[in-house]
C-alpha distance (Angstrom), angle and dihedral (degrees) to the residues before:
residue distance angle dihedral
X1 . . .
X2 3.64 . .
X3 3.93 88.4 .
X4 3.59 88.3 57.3
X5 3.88 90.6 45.2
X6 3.80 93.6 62.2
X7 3.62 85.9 49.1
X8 3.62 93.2 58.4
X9 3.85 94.3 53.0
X10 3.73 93.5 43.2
X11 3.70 90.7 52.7
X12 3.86 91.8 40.5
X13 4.22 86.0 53.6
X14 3.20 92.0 49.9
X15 3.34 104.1 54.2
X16 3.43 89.8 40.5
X17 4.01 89.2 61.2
X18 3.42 94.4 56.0
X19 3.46 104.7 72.5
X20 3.88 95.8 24.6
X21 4.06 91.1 170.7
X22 3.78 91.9 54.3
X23 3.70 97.0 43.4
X24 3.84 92.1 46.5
X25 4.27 92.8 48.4
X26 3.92 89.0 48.9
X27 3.93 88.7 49.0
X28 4.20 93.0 47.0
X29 3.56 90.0 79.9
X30 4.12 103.2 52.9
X31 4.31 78.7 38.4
X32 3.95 88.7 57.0
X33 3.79 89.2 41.7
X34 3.74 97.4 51.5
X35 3.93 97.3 40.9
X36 3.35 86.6 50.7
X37 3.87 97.7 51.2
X38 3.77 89.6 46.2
X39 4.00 90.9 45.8
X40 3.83 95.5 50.5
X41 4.13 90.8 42.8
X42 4.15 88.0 50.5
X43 3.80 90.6 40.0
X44 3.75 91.7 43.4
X45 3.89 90.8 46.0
X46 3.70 94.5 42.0
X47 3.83 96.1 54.4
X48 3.66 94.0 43.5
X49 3.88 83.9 55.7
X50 3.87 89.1 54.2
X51 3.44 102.3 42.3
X52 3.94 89.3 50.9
X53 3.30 95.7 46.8
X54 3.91 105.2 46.2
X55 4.02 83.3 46.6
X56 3.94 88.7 56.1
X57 3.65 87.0 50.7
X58 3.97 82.2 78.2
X59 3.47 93.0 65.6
X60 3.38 133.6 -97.2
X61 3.74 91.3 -112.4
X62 3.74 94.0 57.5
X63 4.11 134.5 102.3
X64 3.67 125.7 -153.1
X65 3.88 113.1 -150.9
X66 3.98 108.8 -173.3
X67 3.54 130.8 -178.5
X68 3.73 121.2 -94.0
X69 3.70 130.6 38.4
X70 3.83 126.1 -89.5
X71 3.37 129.9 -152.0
X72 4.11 116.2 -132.1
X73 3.64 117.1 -57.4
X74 3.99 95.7 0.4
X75 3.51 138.6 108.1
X76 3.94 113.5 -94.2
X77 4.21 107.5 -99.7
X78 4.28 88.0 -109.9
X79 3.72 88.6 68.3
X80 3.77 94.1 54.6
X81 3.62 85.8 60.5
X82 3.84 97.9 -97.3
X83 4.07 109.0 145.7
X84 4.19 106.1 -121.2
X85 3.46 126.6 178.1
X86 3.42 107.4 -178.5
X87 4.15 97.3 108.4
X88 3.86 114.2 75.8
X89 4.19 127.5 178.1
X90 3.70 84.4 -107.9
X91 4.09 95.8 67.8
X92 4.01 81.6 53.3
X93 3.63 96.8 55.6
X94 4.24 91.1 42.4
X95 3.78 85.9 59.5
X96 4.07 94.1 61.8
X97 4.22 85.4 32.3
X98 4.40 100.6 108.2
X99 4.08 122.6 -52.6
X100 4.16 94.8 -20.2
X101 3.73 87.2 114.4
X102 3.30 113.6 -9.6
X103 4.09 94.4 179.7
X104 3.76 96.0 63.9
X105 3.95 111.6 90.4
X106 3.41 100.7 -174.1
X107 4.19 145.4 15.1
X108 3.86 129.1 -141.4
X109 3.68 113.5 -169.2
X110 4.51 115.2 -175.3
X111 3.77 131.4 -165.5
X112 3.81 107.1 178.9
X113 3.96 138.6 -158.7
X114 3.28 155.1 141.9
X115 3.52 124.7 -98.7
X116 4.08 139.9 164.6
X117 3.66 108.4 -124.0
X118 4.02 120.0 -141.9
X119 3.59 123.6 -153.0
X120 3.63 118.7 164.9
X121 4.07 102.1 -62.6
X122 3.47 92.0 -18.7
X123 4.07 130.7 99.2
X124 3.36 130.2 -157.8
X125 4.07 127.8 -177.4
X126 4.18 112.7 -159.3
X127 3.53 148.1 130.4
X128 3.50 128.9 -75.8
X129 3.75 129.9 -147.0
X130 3.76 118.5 -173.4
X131 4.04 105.0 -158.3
X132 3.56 145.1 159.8
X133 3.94 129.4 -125.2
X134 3.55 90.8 -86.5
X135 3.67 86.4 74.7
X136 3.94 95.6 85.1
X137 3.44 95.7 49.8
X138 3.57 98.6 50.6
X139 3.76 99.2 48.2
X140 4.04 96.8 36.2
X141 4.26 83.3 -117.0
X142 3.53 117.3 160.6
X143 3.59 132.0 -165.7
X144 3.82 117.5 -123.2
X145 3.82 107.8 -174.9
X146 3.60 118.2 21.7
X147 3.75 131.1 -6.1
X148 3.88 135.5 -74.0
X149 3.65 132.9 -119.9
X150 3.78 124.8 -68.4
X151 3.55 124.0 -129.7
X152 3.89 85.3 -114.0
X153 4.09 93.3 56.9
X154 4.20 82.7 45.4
X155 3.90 89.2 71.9
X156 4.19 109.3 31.4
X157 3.53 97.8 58.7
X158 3.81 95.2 -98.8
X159 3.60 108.0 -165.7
X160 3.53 99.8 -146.4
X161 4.09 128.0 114.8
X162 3.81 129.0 -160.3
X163 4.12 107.3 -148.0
X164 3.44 124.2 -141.0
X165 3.56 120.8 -134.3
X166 3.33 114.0 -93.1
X167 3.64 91.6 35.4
X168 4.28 88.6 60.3
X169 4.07 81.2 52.1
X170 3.80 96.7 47.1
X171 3.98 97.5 40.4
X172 4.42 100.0 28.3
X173 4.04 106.4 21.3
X174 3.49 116.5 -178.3
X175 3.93 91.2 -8.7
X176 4.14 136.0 93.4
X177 3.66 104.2 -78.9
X178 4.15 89.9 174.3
X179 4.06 108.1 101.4
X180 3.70 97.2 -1.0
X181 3.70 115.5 127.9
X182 3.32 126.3 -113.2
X183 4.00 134.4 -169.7
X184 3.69 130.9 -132.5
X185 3.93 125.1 179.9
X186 4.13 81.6 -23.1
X187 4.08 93.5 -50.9
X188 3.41 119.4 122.9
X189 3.85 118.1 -124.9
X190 4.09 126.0 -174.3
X191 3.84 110.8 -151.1
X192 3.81 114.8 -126.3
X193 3.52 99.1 176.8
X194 4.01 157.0 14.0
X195 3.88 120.2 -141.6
X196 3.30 122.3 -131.9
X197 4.26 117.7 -106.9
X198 3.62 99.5 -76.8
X199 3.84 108.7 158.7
X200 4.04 135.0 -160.6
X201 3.76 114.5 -13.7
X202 3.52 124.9 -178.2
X203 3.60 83.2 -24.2
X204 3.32 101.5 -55.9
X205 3.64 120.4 99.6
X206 3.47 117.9 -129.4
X207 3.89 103.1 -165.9
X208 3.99 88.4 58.4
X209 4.05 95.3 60.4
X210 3.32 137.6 81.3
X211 3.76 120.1 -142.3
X212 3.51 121.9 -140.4
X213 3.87 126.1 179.4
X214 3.79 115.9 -90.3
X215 3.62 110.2 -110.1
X216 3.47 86.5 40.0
X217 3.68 98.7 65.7
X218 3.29 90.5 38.1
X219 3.89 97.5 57.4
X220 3.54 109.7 23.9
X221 3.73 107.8 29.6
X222 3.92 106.1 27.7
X223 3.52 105.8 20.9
X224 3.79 100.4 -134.7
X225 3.51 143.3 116.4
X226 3.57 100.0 -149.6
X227 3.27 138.1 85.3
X228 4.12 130.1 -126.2
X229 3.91 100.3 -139.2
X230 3.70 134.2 -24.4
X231 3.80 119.6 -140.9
X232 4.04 125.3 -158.2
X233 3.91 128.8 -158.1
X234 3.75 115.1 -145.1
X235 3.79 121.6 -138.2
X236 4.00 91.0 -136.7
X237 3.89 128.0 4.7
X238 4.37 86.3 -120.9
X239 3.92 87.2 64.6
X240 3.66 101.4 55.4
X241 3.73 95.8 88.3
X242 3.67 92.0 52.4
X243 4.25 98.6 37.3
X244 4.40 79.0 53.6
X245 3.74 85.3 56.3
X246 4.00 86.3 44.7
X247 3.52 88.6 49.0
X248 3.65 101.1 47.5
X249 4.25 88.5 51.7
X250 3.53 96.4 49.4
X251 3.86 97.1 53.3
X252 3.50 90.6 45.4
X253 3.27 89.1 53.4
X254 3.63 93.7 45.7
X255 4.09 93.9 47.3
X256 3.62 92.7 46.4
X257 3.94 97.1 -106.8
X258 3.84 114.3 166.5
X259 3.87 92.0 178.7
X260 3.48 106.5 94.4
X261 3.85 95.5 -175.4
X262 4.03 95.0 73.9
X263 3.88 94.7 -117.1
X264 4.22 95.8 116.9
X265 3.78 84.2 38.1
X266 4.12 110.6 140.4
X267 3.97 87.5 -165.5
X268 3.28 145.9 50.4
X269 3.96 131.8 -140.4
X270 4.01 119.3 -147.4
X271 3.99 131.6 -179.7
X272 3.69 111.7 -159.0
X273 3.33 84.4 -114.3
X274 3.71 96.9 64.7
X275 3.92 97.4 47.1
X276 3.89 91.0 52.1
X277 3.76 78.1 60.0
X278 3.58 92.2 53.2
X279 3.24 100.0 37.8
X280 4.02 89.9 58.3
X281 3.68 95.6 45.9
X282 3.80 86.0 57.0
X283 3.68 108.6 40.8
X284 4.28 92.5 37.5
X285 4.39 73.7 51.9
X286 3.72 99.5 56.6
X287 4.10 96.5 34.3
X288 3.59 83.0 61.2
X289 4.02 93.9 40.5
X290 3.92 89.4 47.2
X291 4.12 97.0 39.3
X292 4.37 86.7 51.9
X293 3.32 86.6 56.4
X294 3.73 102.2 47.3
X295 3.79 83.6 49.7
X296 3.38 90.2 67.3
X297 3.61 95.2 75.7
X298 3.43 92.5 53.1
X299 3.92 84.7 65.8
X300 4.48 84.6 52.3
X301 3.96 83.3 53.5
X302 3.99 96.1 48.1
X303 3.95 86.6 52.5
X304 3.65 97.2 48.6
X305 4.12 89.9 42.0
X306 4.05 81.3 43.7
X307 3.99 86.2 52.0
X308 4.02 97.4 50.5
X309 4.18 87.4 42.8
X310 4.34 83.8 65.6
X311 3.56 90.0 34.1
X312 3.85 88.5 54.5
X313 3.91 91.1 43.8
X314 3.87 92.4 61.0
X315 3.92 92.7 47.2
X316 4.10 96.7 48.9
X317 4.16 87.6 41.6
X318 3.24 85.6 125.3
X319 3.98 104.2 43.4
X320 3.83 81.4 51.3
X321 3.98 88.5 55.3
X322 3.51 95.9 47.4
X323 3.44 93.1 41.1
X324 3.93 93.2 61.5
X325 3.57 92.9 36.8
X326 4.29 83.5 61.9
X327 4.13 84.4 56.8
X328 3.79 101.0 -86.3
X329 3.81 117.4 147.4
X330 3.73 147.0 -130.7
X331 3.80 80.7 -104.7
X332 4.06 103.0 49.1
X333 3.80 92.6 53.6
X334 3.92 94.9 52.2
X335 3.45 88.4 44.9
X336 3.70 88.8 52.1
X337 3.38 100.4 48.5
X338 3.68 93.1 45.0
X339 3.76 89.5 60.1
X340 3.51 89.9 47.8
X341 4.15 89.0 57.5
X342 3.85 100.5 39.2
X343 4.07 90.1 42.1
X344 3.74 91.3 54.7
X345 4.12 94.0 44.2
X346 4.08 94.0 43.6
X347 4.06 84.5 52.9
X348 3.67 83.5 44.8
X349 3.40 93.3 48.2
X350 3.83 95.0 51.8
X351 3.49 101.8 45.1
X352 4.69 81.3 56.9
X353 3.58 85.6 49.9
X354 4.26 95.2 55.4
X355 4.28 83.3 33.3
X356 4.05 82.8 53.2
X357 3.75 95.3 42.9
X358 3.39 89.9 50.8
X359 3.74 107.8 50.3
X360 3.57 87.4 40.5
X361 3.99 85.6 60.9
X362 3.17 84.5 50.9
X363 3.59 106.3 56.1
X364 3.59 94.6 47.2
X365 3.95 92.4 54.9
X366 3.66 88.4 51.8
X367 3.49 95.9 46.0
X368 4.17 98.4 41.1
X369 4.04 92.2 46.3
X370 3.29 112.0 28.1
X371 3.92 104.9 33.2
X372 4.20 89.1 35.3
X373 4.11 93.4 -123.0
X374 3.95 122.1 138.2
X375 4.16 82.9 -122.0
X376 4.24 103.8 178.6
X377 3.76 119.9 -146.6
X378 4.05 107.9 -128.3
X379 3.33 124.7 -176.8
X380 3.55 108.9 166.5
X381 3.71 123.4 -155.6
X382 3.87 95.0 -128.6
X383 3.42 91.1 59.2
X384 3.96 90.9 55.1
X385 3.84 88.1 48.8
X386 4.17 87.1 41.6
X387 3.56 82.3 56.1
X388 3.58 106.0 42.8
X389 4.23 88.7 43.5
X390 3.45 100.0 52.7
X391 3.98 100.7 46.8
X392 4.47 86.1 48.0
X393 4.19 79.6 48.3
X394 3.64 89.5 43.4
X395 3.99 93.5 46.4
X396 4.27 86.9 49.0
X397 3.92 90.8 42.8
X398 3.53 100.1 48.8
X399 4.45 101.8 21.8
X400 4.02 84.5 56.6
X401 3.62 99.0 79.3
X402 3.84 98.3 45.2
X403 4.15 91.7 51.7
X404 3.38 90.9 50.9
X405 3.77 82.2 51.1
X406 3.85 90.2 52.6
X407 3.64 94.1 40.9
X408 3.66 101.0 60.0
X409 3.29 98.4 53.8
X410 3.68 120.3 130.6
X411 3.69 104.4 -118.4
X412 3.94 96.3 -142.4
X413 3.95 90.5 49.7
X414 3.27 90.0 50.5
X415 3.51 101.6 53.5
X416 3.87 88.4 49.6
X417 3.91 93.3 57.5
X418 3.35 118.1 121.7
């Protein structure tokens, strides 16, 4: 059996080899299949990796509370790019005002934009964040030239920006950025201070920003009165569960909310822990979305590789004739034209998996050095044996129908074929 076995695959190479081209087209598709299941599954993988990762670079001990209410297990309706305006820099300050939740040490509140920067001759297009204080503390910032606003600057319309520091290289160069002036949307802002290098966090990257006092933002360069997001820093990871609760009564409180159940909520409340949660339910969703439908070519490869099999039966008619009349059986030619089909989709499948691994390489070194994200290369081993299992399953689903083919043959016929 095993004799016969190694004939099978030496016959299947073979005639493989001899029409090279042909073999190599009916293999593309199960190739494109497989790369593409292995792409999307190190893509998937990869992003889930980032997203995770830059959103535990808020701190484990932290709690987002956004605008707009979301129902269980989805994304508030502010993230899908709905404008709400029900969170204002006053519900930040009530949550540090006496016992309403004792656990949280300090409040960030954000109102973000985009602004072109002036600076003598020189222009400058960036975001904006208007914060308070609280800012430092919750993202671990520091300030490396100068100082940062005070909480009394935060509320009287200071005009006074701290840069990050790309933006002081972009806008100043080589010169004194420290109490030059500076004009945004034809205001007039002094520069106090220059943070420290601080990079991407939670996707936004803090050394491309300028940082303008609250109330300043809000009122002379935005023209709002709400605020973006609001972040909270918990005294101890055990009390974030509670402090959400805290957090949850006071703004309810604060917005007039009788309904203490959270249906006629307008925001939502969020420990980091929570949206990692999310955030995996989602992504693991969509790889799985994204890698069913790239399997679907896999099935447009197994017909055209189920195609060439008949196509191949008619030309070796007559190998198939003599073969038989030599003593081989119904069951030697399926088996041979089996091996044929699952030897040609394995290679295919193999050459998809080193076309996967390397586009996936690929991706990620775009993505780490050129667009500055910490992008990880994943290549999972059940995605190689995904890969591998579904073109053999895809050579037996689709090769079964033309051995049968071959198999039945009448072996006089057959040798009569021309």
């Amino acid at each position: 059996m095993l004799e016969f076995c190694k004939q099978c695959i030496k016959i299947a190479a073979t005639a493989l080899l001899a029409n090279k081209a042909r073999s190599f087209l009916t293999m593309l598709g199960i190739i494109i299949g497989v790369a593409a299941v292995i792409i999307i599954m190190a893509v998937g993988a990869g992003a889930q990796e980032l997203i995770l990762s830059q959103v535990e670079s808020l701190g484990s001990n932290t709690i987002s509370i956004m605008p707009g209410k979301s129902e269980e297990g989805q994304p508030p309706a502010s993230v899908m790019g709905i404008a709400i305006t029900s969170l204002t820099y006053e519900d930040a300050q009530a949550l540090l005002k006496g016992n309403n939740a004792p656990h949280i040490s300090a409040v960030a509140v954000y109102t973000n934009g985009v602004e072109n920067i002036i600076w003598k001759s020189n222009n400058y297009n960036t975001d904006i964040s208007g914060t308070n204080v609280g800012h430092l503390e919750i993202t671990q910032a520091k300030v490396e030239r100068g100082r940062f606003f005070t909480e009394a600057e935060e509320t009287n319309l200071a005009k006074v920006a701290v840069l990050g520091s790309k933006v002081k290289e972009e806008l100043f160069g080589d010169s004194e950025a420290l109490n030059q002036r500076i004009k945004i949307k034809k205001q007039i802002f002094e520069v106090i201070g220059i943070m420290k290098e601080k990079g991407n966090v939670g996707f936004q990257n803090f050394d491309d920003r300028i940082f303008l006092p609250i109330k300043t933002m809000q009122k002379l360069i935005a023209g709002v009165n709400h605020v973006s997001v609001i972040r909270a820093k918990v005294d101890k990871e055990e009390n974030i569960q509670i402090s959400i609760r805290d957090i949850e009564t006071t703004l309810r409180e604060k917005h007039e909310i009788k309904d203490q159940s959270g249906a006629s909520d307008d925001f939502t409340v969020n420990s980091a822990a929570q949206a990692m949660e999310m955030i995996k339910t989602i992504t693991d969703s969509l790889k799985l979305f994204l890698a069913a439908m790239a399997g679907l070519s896999l099935i447009v490869g197994g017909i055209g590789i189920m195609n060439i099999m008949l196509v191949n039966v008619t030309e070796r008619t007559n190998e198939i004739g003599l073969r038989k009349a030599l003593g081989a059986n119904n069951q030697n030619i399926l088996t041979q034209f089996l091996v044929e089909t699952v030897t040609m989709t394995i290679i295919g499948g193999i050459l998809g998996i080193v076309l996967g691994f390397i586009v996936s390489a690929l991706i990620s070194f775009v993505i780490t050095h050129l667009l500055g994200y910490a992008w990880p290369f994943i290549i999972s081993l059940p995605s190689i044996f995904l890969g591998l299992s579904v073109s053999s399953l895809v050579g037996i689903g689709f090769g079964i129908y033309p051995a049968k083919k071959a198999s039945k043959l009448n072996p006089i016929e057959a040798l009569r074929y021309e």
